[in-house]
FIDREN-928429 format. One record per residue: residue number from 0; z, x, y of N, C-alpha, C, O in turn. Coordinates in Angstrom, 1 decimal, m for minus. Last residue first. Layout:
<recs>
(NUM; (Z; X; Y); (Z; X; Y); (Z; X; Y); (Z; X; Y))
...
</recs>
This chain:
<recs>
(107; (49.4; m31.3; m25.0); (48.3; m31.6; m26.3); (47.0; m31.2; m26.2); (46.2; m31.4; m27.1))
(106; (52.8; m30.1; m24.5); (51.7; m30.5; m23.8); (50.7; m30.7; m25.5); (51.0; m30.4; m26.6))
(105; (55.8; m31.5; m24.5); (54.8; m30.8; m25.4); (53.6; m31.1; m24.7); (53.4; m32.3; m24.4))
(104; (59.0; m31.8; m24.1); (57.7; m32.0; m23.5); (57.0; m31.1; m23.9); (57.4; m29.9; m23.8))
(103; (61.6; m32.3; m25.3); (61.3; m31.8; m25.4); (59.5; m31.9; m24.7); (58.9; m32.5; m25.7))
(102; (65.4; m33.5; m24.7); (64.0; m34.1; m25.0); (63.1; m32.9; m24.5); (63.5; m32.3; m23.5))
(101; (68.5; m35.3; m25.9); (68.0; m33.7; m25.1); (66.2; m34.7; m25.2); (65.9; m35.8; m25.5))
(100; (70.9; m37.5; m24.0); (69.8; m37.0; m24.8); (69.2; m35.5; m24.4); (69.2; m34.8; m23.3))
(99; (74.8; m36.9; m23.7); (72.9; m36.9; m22.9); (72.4; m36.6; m23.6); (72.8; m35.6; m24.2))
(98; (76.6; m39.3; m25.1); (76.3; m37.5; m25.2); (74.7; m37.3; m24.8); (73.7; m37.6; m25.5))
(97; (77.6; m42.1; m25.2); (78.7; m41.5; m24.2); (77.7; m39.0; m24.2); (78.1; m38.0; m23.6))
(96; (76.0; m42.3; m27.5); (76.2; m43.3; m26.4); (77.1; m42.4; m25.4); (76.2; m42.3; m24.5))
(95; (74.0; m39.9; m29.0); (75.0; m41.0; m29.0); (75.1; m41.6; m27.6); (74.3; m41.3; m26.7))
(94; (71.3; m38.4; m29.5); (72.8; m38.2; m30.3); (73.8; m39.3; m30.3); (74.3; m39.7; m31.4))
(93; (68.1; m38.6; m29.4); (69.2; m39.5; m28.9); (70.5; m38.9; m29.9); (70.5; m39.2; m31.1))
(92; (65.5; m36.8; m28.6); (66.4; m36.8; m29.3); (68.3; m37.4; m28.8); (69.2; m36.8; m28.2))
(91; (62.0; m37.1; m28.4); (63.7; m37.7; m27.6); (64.1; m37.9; m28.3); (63.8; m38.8; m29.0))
(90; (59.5; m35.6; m26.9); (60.3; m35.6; m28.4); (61.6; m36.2; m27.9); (62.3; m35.6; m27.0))
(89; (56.1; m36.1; m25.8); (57.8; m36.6; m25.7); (58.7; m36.3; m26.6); (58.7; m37.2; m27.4))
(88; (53.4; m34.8; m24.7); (53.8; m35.3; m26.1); (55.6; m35.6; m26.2); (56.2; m34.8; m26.9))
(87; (50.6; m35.2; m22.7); (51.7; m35.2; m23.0); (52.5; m35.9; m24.5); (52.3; m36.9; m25.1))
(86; (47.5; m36.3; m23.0); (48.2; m35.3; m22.6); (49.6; m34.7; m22.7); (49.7; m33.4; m22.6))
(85; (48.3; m38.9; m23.6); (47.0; m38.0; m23.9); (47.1; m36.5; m24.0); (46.8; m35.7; m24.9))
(84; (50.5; m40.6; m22.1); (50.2; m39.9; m23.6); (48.9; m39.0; m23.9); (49.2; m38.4; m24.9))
(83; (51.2; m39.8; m19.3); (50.1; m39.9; m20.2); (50.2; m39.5; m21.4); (50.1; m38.3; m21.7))
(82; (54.0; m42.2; m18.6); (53.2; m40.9; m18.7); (52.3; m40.9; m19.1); (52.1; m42.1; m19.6))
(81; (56.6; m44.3; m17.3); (55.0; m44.1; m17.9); (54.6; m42.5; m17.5); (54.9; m41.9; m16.5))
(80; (59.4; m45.9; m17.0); (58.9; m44.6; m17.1); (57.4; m44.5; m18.2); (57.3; m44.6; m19.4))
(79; (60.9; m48.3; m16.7); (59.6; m48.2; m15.9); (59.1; m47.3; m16.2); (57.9; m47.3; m15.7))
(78; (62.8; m49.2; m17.6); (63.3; m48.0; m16.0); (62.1; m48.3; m15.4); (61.9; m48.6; m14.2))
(77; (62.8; m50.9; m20.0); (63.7; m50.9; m19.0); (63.5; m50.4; m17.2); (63.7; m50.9; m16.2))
(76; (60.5; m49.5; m21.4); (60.8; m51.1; m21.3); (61.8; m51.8; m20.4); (61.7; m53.0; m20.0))
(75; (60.8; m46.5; m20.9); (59.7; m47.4; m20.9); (60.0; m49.3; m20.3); (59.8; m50.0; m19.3))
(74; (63.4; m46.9; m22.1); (63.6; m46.2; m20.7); (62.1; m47.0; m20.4); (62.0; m48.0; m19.7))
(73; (63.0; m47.6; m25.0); (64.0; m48.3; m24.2); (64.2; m47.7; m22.5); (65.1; m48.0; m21.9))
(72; (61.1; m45.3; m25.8); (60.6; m46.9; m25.3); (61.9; m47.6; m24.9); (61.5; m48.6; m24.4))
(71; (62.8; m43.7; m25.9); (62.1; m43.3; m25.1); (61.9; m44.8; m24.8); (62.3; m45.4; m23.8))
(70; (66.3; m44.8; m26.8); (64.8; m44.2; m26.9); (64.2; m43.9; m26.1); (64.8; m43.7; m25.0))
(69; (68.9; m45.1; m25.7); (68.7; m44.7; m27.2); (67.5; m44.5; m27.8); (67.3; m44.0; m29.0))
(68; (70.3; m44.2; m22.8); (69.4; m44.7; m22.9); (68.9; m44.4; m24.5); (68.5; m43.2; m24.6))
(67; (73.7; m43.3; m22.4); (72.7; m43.1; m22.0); (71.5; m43.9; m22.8); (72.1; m44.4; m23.8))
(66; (76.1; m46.1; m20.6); (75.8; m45.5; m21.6); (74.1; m45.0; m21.8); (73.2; m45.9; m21.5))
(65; (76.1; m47.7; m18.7); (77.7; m46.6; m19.6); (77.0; m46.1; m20.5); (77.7; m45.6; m21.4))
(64; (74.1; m48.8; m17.2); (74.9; m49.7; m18.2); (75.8; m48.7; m18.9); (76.4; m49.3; m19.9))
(63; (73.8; m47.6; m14.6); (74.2; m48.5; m14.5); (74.7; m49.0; m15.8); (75.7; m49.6; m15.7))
(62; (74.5; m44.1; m15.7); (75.1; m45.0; m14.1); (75.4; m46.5; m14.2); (76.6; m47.0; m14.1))
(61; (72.6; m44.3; m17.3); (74.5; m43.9; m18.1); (74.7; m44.6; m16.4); (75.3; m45.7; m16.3))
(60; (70.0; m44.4; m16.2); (70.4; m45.6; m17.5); (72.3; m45.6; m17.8); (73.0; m46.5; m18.3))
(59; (70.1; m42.5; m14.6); (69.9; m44.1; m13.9); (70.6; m44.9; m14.7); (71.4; m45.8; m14.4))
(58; (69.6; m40.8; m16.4); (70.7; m40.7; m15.5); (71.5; m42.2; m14.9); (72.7; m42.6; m14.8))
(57; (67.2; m41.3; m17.0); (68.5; m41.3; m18.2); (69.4; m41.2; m17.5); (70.4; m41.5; m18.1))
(56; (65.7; m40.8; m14.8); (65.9; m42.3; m15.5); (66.8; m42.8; m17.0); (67.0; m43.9; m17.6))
(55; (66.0; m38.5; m14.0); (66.2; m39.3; m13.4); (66.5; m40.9; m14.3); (67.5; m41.7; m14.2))
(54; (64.6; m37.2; m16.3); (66.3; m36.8; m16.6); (66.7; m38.0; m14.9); (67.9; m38.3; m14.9))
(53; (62.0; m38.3; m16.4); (63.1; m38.7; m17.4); (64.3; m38.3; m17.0); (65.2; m39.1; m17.2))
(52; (60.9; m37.3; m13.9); (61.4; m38.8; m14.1); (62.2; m39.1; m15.4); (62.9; m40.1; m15.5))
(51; (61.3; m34.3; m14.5); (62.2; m35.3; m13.4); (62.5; m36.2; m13.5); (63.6; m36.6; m13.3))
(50; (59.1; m34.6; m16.4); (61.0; m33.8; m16.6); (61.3; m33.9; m15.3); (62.2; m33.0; m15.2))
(49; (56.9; m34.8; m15.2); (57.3; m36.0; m15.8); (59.2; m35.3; m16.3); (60.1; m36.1; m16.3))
(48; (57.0; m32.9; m13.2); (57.1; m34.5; m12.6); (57.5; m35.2; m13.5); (58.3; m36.1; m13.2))
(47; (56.3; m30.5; m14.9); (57.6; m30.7; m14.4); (58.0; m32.2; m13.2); (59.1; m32.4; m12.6))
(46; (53.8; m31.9; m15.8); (54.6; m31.7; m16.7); (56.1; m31.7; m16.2); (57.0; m32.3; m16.8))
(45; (52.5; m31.9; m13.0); (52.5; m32.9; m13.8); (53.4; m33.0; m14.8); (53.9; m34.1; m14.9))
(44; (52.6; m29.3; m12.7); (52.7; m30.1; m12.0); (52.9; m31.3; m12.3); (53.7; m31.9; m11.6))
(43; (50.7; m28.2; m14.9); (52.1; m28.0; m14.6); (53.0; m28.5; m13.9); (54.2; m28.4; m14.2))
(42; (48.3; m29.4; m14.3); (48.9; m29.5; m15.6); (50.3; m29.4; m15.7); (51.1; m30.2; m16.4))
(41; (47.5; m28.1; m11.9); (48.1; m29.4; m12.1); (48.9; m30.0; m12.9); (49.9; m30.7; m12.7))
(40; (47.3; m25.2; m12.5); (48.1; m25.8; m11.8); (48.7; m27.2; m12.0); (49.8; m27.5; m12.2))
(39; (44.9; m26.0; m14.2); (46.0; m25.3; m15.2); (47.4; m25.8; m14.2); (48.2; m26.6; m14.6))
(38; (43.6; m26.9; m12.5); (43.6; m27.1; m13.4); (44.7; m27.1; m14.2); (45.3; m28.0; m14.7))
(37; (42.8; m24.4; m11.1); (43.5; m25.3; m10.6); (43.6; m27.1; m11.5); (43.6; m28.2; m11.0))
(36; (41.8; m22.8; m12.7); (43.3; m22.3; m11.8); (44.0; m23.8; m11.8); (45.1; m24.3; m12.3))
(35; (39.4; m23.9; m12.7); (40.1; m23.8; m14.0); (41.4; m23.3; m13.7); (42.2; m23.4; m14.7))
(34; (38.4; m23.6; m10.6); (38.6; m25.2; m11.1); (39.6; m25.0; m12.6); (40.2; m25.8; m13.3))
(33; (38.0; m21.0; m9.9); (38.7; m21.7; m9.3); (39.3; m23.1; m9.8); (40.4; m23.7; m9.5))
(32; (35.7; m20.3; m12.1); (37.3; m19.5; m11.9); (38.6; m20.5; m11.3); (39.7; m20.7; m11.8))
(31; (34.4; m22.2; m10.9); (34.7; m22.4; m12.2); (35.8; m21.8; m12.8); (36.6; m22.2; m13.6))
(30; (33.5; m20.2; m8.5); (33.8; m21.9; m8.7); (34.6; m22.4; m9.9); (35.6; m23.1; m9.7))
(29; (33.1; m17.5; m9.5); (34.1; m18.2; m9.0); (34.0; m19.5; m9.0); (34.9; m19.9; m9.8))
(28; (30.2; m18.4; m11.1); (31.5; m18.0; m11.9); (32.6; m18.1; m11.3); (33.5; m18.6; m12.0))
(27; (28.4; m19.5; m9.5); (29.1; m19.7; m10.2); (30.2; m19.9; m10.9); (30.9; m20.8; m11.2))
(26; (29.1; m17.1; m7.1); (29.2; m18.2; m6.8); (29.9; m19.2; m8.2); (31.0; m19.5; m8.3))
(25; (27.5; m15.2; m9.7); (29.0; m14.9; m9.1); (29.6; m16.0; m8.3); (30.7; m16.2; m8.7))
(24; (25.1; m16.8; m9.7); (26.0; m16.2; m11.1); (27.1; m16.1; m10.4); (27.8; m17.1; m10.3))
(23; (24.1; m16.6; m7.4); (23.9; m17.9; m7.9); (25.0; m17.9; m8.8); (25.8; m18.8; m8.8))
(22; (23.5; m13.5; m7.3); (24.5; m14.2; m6.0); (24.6; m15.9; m6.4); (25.3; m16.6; m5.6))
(21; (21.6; m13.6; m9.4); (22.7; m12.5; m9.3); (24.0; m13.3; m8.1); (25.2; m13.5; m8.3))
(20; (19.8; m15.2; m8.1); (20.0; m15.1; m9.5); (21.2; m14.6; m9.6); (22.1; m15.4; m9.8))
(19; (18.9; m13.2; m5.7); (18.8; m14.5; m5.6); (19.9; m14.9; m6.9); (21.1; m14.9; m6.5))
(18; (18.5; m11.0; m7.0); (19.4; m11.0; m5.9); (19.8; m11.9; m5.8); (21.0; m12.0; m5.7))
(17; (16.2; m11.3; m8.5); (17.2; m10.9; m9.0); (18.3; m11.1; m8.3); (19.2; m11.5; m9.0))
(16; (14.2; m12.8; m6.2); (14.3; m13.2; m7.4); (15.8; m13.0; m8.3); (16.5; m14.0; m8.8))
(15; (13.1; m10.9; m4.1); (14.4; m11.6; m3.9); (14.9; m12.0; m5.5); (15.9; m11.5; m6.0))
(14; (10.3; m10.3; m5.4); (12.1; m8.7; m5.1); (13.3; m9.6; m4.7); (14.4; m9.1; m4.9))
(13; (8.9; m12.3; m5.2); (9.3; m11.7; m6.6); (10.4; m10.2; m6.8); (10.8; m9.5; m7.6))
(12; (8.5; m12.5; m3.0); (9.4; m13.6; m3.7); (10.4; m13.1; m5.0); (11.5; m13.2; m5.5))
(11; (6.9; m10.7; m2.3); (8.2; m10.5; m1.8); (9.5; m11.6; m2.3); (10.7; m11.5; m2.1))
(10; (4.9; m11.1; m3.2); (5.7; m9.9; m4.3); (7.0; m9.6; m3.5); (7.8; m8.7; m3.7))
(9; (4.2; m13.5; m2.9); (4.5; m13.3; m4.3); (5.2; m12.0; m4.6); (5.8; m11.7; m5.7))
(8; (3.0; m12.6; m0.3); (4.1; m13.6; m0.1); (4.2; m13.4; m1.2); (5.0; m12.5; m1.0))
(7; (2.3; m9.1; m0.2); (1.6; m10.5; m0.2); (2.9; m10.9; m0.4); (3.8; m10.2; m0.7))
(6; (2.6; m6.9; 3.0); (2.7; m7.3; 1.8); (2.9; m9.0; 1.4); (3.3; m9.9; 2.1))
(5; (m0.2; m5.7; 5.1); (0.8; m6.6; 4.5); (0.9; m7.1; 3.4); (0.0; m7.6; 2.7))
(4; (m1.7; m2.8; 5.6); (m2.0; m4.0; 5.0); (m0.5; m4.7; 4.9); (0.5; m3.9; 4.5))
(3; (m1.4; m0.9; 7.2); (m1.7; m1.6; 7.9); (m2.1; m3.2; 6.8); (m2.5; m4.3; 7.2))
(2; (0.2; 1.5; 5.6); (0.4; 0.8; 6.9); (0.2; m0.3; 7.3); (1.1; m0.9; 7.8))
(1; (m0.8; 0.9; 2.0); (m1.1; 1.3; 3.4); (m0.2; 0.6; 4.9); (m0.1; m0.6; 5.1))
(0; (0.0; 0.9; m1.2); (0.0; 0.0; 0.0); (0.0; 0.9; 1.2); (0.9; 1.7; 1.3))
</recs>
């Protein structure tokens, strides 16, 4: 190629091409970096929301009737307490009337 000839519209398309491609990939790949942070964030967020509303609503349950709450679905059917089962897995272990349940949150 000489000074005075210009270069053709195809071969200048065809040097962005990689660059182009390459700056598409990294865009990509953070985006997706990012949604998957934030993701994971929620997840946790969600998990220590739902271990508030239980130890609130066993609490709720020995306040007003004397005694703590003997399932999960009796806090459900009583307090109001909803989660996603889909995602969340409950283990409630009831000992007795007068001795706070323990309970165990399992993600799925």
């Amino acid at each position: 190629m000489n000074r005075f000839s210009k270069p053709r519209l195809k071969d200048k398309i065809k040097s962005l091409i990689p660059g182009s491609a390459l700056a598409f990939l990294l865009v990509l790949g953070l985006f997706l970096y990012g949604t998957s942070a934030l993701s994971e964030s929620r997840m946790l967020n969600e998990r220590q929301l739902l271990e508030d509303a239980l130890l609130r609503d066993i609490s709720h349950c020995y306040a007003v009737e004397g005694s703590y709450p003997p399932s999960l679905s009796y806090l459900q059917e009583h307090y109001g307490l909803t989660y996603d089962r889909n995602h969340f897995l409950v283990n409630y272990e009831y000992i007795g009337a007068n001795i706070m349940p323990t309970f165990y949150i399992l993600e799925r």
